[in-house]
Biopython code that builds the backbone (N, CA, C, O; Angstrom):
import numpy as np
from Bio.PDB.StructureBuilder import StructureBuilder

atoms = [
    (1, "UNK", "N", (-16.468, 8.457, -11.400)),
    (1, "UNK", "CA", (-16.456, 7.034, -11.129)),
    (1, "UNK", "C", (-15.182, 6.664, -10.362)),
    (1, "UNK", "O", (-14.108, 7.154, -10.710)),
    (2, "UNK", "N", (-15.258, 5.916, -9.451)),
    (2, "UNK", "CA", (-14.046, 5.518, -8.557)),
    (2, "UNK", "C", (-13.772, 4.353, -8.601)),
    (2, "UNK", "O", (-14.457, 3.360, -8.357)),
    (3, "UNK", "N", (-12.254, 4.520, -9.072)),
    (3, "UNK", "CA", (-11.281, 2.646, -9.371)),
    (3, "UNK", "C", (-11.086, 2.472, -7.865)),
    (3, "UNK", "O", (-11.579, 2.998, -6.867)),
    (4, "UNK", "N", (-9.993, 1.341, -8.141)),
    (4, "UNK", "CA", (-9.986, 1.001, -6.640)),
    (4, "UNK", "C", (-8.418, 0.767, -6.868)),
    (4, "UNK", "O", (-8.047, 0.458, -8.000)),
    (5, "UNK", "N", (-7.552, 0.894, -5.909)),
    (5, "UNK", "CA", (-6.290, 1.307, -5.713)),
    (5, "UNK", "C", (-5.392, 0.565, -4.836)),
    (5, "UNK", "O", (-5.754, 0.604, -3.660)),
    (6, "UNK", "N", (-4.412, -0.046, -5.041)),
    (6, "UNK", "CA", (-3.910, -0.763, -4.035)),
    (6, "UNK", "C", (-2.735, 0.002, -3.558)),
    (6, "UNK", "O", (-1.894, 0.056, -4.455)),
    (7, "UNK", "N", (-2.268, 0.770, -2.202)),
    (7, "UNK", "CA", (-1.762, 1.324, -1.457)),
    (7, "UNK", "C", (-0.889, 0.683, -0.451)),
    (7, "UNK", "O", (-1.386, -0.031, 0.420)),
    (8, "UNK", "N", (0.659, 0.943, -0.535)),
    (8, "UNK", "CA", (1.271, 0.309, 0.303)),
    (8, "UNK", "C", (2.439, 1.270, 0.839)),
    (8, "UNK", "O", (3.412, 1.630, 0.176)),
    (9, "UNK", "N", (2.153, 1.617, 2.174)),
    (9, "UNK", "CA", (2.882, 2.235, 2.895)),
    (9, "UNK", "C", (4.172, 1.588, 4.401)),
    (9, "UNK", "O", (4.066, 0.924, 5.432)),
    (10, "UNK", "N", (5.321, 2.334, 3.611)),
    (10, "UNK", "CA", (6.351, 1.663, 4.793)),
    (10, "UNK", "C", (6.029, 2.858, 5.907)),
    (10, "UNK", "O", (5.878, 4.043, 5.609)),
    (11, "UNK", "N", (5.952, 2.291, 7.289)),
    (11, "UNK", "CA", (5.809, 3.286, 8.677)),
    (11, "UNK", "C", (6.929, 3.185, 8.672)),
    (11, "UNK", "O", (7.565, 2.582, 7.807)),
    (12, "UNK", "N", (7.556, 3.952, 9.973)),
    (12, "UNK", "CA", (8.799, 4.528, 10.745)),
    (12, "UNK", "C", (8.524, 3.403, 11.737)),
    (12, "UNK", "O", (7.439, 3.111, 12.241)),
    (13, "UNK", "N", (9.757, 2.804, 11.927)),
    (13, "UNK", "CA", (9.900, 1.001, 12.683)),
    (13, "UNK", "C", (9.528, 1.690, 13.936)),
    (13, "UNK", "O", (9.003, 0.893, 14.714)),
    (14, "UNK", "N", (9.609, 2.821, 14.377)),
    (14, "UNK", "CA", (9.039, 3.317, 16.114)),
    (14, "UNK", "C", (7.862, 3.415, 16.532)),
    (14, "UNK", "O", (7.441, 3.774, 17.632)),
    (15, "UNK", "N", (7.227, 3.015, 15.426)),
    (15, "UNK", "CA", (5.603, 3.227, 15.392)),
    (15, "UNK", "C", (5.307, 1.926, 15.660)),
    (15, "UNK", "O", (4.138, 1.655, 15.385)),
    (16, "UNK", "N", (6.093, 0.818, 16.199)),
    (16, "UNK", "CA", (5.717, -0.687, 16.170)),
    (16, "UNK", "C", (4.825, -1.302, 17.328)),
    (16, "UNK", "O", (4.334, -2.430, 17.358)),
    (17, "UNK", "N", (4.738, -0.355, 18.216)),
    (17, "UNK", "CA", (4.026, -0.296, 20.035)),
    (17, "UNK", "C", (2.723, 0.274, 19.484)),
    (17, "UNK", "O", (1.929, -0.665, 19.451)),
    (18, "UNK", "N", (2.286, 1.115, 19.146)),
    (18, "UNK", "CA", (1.327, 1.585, 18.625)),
    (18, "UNK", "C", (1.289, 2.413, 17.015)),
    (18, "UNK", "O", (1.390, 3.572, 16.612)),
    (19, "UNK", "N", (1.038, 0.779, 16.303)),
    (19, "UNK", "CA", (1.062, 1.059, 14.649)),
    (19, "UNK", "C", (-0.120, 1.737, 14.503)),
    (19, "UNK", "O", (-0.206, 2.650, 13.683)),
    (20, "UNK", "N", (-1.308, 1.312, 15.394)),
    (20, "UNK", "CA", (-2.880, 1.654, 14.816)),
    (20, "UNK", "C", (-3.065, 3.165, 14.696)),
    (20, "UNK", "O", (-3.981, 3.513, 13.951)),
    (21, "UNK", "N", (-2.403, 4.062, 15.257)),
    (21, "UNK", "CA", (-2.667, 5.383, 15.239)),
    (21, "UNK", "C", (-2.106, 5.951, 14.173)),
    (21, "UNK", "O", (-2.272, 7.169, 14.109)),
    (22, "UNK", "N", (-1.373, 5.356, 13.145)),
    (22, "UNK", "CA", (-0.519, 5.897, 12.114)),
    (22, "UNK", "C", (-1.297, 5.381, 11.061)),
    (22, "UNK", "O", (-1.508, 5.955, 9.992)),
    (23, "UNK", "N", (-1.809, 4.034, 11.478)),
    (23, "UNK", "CA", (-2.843, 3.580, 10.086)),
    (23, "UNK", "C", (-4.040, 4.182, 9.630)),
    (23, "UNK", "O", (-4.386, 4.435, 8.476)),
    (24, "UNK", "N", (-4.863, 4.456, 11.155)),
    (24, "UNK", "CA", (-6.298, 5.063, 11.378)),
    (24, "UNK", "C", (-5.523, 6.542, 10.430)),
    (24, "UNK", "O", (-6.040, 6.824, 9.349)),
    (25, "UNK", "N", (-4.164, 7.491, 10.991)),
    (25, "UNK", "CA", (-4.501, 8.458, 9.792)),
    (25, "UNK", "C", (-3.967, 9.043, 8.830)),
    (25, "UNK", "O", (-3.855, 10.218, 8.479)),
    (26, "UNK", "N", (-3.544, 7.739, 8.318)),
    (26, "UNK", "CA", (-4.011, 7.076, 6.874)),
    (26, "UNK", "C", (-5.308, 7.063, 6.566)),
    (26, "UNK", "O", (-5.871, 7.999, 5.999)),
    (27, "UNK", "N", (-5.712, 6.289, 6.824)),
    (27, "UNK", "CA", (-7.077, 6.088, 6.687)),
    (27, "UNK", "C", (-7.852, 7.474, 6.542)),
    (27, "UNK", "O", (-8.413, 7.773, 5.487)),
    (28, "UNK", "N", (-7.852, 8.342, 7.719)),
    (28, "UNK", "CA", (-8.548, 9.260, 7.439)),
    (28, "UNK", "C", (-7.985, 10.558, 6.165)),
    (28, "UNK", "O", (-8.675, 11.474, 5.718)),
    (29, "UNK", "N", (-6.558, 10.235, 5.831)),
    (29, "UNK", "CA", (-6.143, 11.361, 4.880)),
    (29, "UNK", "C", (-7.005, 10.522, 3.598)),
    (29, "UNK", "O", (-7.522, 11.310, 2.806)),
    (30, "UNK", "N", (-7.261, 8.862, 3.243)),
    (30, "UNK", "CA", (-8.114, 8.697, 2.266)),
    (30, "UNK", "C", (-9.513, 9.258, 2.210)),
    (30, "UNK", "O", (-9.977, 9.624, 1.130)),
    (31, "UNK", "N", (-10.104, 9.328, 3.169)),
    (31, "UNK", "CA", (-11.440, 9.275, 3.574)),
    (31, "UNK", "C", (-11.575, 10.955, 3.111)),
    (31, "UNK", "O", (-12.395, 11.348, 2.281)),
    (32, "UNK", "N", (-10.601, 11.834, 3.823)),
    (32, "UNK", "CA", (-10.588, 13.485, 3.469)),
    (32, "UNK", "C", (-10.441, 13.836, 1.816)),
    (32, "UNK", "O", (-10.541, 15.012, 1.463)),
    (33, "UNK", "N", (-10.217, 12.841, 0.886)),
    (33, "UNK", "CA", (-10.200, 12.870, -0.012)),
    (33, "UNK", "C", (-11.227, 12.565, -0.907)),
    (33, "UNK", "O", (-11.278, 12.975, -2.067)),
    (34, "UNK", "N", (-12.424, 11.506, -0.107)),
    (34, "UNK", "CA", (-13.389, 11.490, -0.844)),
    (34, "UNK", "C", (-12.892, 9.770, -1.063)),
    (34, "UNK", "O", (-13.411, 9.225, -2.037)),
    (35, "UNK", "N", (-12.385, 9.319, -0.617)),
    (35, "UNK", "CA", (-12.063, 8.003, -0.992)),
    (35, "UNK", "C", (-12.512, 7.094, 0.397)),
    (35, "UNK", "O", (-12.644, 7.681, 1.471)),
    (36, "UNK", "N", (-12.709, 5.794, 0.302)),
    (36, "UNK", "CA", (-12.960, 4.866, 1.086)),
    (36, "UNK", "C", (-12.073, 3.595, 0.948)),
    (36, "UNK", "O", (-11.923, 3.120, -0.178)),
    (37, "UNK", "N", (-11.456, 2.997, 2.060)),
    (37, "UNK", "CA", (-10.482, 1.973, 2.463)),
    (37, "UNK", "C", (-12.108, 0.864, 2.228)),
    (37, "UNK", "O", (-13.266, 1.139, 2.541)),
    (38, "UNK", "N", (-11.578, -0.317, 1.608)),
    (38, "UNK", "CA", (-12.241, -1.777, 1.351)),
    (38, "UNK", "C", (-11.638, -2.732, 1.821)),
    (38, "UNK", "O", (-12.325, -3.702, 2.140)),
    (39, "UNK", "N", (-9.753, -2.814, 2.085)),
    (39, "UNK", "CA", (-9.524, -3.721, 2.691)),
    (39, "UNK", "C", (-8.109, -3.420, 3.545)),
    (39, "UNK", "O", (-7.299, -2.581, 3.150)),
    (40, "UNK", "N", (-7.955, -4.044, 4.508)),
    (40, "UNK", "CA", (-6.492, -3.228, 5.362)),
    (40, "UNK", "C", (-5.389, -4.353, 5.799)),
    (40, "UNK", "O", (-5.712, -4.991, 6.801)),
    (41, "UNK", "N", (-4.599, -4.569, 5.423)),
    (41, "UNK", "CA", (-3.459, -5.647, 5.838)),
    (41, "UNK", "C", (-2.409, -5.084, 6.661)),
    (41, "UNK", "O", (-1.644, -4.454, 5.930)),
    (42, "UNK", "N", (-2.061, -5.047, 7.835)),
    (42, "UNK", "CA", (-0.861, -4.833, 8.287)),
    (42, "UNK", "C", (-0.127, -6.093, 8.141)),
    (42, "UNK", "O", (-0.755, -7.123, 8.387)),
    (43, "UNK", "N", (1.124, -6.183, 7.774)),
    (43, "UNK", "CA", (2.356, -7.379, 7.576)),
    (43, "UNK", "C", (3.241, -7.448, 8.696)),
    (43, "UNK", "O", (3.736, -8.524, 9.031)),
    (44, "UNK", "N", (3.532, -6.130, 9.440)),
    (44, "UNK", "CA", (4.433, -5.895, 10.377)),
    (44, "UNK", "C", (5.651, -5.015, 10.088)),
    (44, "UNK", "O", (5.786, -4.233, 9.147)),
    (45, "UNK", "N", (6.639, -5.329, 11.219)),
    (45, "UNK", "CA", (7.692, -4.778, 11.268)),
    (45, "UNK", "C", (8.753, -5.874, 10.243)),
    (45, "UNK", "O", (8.942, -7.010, 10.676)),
    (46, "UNK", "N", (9.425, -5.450, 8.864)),
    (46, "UNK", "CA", (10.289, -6.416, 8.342)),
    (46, "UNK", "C", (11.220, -5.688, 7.903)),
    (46, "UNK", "O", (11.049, -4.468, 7.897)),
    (47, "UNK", "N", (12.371, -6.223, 7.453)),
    (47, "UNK", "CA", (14.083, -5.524, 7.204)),
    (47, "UNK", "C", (13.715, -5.031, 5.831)),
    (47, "UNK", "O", (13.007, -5.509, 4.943)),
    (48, "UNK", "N", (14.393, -3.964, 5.933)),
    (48, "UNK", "CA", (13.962, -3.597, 4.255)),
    (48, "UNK", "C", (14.893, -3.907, 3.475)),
    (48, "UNK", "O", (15.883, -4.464, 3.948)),
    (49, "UNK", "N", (14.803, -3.587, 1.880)),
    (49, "UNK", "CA", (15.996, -3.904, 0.807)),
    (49, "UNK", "C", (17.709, -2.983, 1.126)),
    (49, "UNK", "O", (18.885, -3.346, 1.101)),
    (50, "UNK", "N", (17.230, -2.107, 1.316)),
    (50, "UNK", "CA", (18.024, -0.811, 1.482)),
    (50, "UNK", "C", (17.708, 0.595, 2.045)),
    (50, "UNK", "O", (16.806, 1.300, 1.593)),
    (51, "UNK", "N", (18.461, 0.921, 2.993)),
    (51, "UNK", "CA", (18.088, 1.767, 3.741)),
    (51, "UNK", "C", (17.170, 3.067, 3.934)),
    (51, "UNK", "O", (18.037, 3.836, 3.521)),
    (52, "UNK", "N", (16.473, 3.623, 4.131)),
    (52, "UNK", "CA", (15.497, 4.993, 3.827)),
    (52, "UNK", "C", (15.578, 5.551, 5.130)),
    (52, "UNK", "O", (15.232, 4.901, 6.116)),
    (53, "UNK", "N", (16.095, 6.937, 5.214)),
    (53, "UNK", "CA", (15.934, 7.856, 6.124)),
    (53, "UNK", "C", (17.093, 6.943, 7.226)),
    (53, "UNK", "O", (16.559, 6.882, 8.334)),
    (54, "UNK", "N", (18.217, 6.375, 7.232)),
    (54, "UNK", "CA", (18.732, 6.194, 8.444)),
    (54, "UNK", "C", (17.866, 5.196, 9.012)),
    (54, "UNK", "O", (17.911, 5.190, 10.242)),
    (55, "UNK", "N", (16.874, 4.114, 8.353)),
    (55, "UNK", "CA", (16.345, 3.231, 9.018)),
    (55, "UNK", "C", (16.903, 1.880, 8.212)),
    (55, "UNK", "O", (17.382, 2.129, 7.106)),
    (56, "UNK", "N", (16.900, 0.540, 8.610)),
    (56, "UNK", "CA", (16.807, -0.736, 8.408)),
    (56, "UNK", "C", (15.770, -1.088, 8.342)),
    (56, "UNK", "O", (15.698, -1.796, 7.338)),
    (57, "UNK", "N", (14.738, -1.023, 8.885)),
    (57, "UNK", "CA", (13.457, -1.945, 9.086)),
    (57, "UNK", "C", (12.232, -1.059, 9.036)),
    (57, "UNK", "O", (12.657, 0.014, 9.465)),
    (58, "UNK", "N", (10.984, -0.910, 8.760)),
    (58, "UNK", "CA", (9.419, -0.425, 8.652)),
    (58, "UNK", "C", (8.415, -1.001, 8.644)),
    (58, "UNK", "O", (8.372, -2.177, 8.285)),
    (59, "UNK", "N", (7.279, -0.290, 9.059)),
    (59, "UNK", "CA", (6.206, -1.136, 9.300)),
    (59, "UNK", "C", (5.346, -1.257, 7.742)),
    (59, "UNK", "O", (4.886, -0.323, 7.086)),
    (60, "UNK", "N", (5.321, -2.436, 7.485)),
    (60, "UNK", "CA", (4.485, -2.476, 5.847)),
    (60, "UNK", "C", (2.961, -2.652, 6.038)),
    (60, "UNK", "O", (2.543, -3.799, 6.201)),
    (61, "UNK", "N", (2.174, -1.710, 6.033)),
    (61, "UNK", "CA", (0.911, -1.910, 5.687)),
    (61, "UNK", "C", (0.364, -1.833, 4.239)),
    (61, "UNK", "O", (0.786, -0.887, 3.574)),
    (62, "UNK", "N", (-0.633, -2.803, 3.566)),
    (62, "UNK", "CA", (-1.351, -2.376, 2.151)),
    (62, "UNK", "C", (-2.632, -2.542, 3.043)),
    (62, "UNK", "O", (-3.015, -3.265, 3.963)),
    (63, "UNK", "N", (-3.108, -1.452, 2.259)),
    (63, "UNK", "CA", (-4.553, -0.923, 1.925)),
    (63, "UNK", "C", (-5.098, -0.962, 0.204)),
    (63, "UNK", "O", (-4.550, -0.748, -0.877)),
    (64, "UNK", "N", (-6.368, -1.329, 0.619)),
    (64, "UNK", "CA", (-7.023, -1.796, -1.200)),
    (64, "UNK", "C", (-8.117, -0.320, -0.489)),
    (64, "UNK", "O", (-8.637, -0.130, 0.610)),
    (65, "UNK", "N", (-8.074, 0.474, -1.787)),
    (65, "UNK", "CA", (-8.796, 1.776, -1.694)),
    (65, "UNK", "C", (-9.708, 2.229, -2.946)),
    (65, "UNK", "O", (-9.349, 2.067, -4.112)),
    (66, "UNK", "N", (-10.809, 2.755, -2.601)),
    (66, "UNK", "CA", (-12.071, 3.329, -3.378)),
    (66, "UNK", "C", (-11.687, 4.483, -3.948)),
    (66, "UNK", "O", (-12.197, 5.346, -3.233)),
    (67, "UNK", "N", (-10.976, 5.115, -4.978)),
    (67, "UNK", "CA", (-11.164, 6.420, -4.765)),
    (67, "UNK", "C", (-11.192, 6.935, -6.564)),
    (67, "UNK", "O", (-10.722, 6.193, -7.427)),
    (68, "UNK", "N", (-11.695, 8.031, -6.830)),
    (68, "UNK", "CA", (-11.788, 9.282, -7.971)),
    (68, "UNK", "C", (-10.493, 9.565, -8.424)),
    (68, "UNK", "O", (-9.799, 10.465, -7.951)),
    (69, "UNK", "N", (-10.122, 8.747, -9.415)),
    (69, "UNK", "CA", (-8.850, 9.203, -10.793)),
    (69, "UNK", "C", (-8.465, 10.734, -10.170)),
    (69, "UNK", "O", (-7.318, 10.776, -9.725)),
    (70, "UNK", "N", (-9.063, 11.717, -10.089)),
    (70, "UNK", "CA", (-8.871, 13.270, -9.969)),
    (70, "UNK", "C", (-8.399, 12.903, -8.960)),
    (70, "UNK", "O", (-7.234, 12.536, -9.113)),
    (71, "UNK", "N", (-9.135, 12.748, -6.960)),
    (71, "UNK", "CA", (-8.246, 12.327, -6.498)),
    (71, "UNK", "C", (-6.964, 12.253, -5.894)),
    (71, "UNK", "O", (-6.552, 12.897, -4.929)),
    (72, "UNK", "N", (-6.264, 11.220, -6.708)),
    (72, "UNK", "CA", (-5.016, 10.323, -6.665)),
    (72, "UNK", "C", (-3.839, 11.501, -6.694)),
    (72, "UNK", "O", (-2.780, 10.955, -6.384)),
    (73, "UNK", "N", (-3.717, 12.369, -6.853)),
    (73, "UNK", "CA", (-2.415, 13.476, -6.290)),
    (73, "UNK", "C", (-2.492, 14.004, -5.303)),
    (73, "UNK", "O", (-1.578, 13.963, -4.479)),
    (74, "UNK", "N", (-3.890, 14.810, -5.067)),
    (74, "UNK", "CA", (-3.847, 15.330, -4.170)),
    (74, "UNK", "C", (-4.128, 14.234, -2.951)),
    (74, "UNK", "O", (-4.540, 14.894, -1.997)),
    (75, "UNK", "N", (-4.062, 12.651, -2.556)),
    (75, "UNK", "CA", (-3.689, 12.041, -1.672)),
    (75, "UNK", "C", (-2.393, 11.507, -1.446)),
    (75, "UNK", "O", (-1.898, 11.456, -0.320)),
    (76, "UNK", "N", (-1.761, 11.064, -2.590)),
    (76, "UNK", "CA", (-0.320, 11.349, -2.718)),
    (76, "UNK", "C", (0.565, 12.335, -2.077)),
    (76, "UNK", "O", (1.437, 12.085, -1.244)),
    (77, "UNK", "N", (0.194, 13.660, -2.633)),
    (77, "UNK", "CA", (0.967, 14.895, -2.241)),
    (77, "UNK", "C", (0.582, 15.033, -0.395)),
    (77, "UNK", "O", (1.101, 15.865, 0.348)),
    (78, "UNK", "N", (-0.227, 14.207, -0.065)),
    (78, "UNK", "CA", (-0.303, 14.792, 1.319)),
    (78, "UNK", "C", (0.218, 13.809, 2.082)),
    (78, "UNK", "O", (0.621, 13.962, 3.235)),
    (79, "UNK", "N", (0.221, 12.466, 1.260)),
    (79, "UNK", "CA", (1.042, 11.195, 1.973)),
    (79, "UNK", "C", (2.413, 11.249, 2.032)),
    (79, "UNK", "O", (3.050, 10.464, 2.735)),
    (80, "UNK", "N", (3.098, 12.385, 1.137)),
    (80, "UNK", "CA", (4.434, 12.731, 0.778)),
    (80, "UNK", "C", (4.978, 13.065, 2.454)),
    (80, "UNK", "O", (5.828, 12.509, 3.149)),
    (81, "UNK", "N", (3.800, 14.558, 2.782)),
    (81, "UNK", "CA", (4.612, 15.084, 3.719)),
    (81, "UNK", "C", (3.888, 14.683, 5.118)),
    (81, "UNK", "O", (3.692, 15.545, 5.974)),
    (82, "UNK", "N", (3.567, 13.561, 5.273)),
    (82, "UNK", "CA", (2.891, 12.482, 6.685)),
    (82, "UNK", "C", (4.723, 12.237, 7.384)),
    (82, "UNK", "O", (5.777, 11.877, 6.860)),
    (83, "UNK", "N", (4.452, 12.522, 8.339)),
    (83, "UNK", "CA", (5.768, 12.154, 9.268)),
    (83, "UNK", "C", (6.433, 10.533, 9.426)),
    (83, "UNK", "O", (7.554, 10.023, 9.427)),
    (84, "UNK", "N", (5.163, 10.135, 9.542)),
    (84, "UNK", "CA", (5.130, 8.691, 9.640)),
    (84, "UNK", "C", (5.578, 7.831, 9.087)),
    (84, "UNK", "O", (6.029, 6.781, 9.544)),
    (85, "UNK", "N", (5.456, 8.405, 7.364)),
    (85, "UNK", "CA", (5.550, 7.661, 5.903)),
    (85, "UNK", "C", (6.808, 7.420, 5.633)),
    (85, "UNK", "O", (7.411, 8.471, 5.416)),
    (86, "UNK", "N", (7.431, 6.522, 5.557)),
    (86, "UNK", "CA", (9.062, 6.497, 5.155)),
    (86, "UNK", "C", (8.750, 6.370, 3.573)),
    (86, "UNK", "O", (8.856, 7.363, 2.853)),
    (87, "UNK", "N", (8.472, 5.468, 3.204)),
    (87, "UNK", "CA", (7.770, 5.299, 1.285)),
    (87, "UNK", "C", (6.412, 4.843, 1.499)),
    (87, "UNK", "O", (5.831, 4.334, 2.457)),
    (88, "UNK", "N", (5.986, 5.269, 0.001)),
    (88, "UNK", "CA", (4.328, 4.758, -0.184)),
    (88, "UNK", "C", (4.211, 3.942, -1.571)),
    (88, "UNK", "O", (5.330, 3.476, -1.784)),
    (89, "UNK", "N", (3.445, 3.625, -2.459)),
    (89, "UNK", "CA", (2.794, 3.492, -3.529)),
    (89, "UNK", "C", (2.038, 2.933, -3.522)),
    (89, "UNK", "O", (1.890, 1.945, -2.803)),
    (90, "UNK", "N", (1.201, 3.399, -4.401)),
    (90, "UNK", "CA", (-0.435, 3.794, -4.983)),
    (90, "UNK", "C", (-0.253, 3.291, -6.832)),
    (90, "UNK", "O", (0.425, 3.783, -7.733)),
    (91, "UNK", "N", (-1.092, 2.253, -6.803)),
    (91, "UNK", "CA", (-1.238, 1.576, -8.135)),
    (91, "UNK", "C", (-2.587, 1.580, -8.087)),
    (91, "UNK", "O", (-3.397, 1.893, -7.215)),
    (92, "UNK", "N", (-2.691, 1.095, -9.401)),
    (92, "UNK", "CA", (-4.856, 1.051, -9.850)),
    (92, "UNK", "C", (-4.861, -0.786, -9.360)),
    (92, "UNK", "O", (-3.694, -1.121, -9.561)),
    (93, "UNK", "N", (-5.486, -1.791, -8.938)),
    (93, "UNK", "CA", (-5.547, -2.494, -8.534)),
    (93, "UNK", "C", (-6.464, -3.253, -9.754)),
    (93, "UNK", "O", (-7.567, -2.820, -10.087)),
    (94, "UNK", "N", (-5.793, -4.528, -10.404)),
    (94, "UNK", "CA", (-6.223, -5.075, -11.556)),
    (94, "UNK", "C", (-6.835, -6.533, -10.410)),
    (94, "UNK", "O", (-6.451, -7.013, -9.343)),
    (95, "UNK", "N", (-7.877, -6.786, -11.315)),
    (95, "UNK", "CA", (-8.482, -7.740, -10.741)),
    (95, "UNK", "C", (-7.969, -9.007, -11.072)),
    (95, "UNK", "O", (-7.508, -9.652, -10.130)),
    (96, "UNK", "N", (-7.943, -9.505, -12.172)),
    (96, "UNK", "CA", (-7.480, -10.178, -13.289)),
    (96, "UNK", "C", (-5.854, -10.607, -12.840)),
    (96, "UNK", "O", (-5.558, -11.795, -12.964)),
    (97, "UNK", "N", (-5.135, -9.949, -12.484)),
    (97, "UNK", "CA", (-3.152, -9.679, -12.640)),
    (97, "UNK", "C", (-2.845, -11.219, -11.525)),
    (97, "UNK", "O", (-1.901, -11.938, -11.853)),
    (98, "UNK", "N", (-3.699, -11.621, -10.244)),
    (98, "UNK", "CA", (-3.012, -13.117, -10.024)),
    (98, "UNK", "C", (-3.520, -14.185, -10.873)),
    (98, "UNK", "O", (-2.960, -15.279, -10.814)),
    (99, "UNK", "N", (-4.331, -14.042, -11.516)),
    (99, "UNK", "CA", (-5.200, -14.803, -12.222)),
    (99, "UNK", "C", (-4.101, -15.398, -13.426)),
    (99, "UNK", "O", (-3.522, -16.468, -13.612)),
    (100, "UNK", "N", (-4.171, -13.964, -14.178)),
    (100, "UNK", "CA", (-3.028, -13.835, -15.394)),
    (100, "UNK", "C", (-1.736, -14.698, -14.672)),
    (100, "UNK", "O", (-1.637, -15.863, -15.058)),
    (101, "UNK", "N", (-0.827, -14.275, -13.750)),
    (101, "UNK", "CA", (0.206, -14.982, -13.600)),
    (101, "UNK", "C", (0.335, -16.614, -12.951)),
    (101, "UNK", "O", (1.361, -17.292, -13.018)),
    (102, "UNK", "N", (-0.892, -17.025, -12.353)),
    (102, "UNK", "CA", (-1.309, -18.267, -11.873)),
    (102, "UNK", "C", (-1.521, -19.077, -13.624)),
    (102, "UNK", "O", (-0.988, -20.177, -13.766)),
    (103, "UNK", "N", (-2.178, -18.557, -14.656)),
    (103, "UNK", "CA", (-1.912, -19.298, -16.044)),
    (103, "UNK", "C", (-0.276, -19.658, -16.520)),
    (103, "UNK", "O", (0.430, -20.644, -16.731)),
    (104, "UNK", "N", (-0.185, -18.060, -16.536)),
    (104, "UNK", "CA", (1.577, -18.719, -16.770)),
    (104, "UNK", "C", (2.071, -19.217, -16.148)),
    (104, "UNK", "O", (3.101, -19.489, -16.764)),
    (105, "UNK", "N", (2.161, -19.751, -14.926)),
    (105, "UNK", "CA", (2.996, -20.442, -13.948)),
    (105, "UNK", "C", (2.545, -21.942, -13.891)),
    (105, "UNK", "O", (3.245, -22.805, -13.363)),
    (106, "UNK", "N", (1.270, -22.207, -14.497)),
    (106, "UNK", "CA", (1.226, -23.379, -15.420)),
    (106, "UNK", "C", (1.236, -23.697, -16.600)),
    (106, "UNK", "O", (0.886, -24.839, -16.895)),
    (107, "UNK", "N", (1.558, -22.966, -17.404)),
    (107, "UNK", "CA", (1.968, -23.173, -18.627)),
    (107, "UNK", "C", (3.339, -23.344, -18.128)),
    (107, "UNK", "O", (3.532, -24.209, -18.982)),
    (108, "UNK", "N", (3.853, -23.322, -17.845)),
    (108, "UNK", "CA", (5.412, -23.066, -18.069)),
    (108, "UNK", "C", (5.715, -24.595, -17.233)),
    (108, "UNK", "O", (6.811, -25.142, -17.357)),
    (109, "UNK", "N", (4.639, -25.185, -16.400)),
    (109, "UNK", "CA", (4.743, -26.263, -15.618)),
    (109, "UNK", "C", (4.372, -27.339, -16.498)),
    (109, "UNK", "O", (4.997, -28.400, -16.489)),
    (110, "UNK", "N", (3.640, -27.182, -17.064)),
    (110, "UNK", "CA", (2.750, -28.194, -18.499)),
    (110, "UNK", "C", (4.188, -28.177, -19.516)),
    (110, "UNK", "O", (4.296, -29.121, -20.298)),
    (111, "UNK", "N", (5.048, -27.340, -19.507)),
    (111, "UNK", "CA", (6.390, -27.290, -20.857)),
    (111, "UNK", "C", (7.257, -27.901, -20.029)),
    (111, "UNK", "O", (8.189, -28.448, -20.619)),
    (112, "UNK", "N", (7.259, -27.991, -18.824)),
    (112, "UNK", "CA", (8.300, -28.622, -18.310)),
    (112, "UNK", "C", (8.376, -30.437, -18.302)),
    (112, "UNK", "O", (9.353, -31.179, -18.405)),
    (113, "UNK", "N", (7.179, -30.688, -18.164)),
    (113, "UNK", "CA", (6.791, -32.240, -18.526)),
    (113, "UNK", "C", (6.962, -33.022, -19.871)),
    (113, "UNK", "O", (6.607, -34.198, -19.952)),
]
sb = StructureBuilder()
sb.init_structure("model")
sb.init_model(0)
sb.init_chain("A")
sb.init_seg("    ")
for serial, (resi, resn, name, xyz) in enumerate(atoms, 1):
    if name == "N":
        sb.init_residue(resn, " ", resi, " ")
    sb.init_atom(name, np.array(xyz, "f"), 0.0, 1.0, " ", f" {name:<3s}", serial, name[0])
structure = sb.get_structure()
């Protein structure tokens, strides 16, 4: 049975002229896994917190992904050694989690009155 995964990868800021060829394979290292992309956001080029690899800035794409618990390492372990990849992470994607924090953020607005 396959969860669905929310995936967010920083590119190498040189990839900013042509991001699509670094995303597409992405895309296809999910797909070689038996997994399927459902939704794709590129954000752009933005400054990061702190430096990685001698860079300031990366390209942030999330991807929402289909894929088999088993899986989830062996797409990891191959996203590790992608040239492209400055950082990644891969979480299980809760449906529920803005929902949950949109309650508390009125409760806490309802205590303030």
């Amino acid at each position: 049975m396959q969860k669905t995964y929310e995936l967010m990868v920083l590119l190498h800021p040189d990839l900013e002229i042509d991001a699509e060829t670094p995303i597409a394979k992405i895309e296809s290292l999910v797909e070689a896994v038996g997994g399927k992309v459902t939704k794709r956001d590129n954000w752009g080029k933005k400054r990061l917190a702190y430096r990685i690899a001698r860079q300031d800035f990366a390209i942030y794409v999330y991807l929402e992904v289909q894929l088999d618990p088993q899986k989830v390492q062996a797409l990891e372990s191959t996203i590790l050694i992608t040239e492209e990849v400055l950082r990644h992470l891969l979480v299980v994607h809760e449906e529920g989690a803005v929902r949950k924090s949109e309650k508390s953020d009125k409760k806490v607005e309802e205590g303030a009155k």
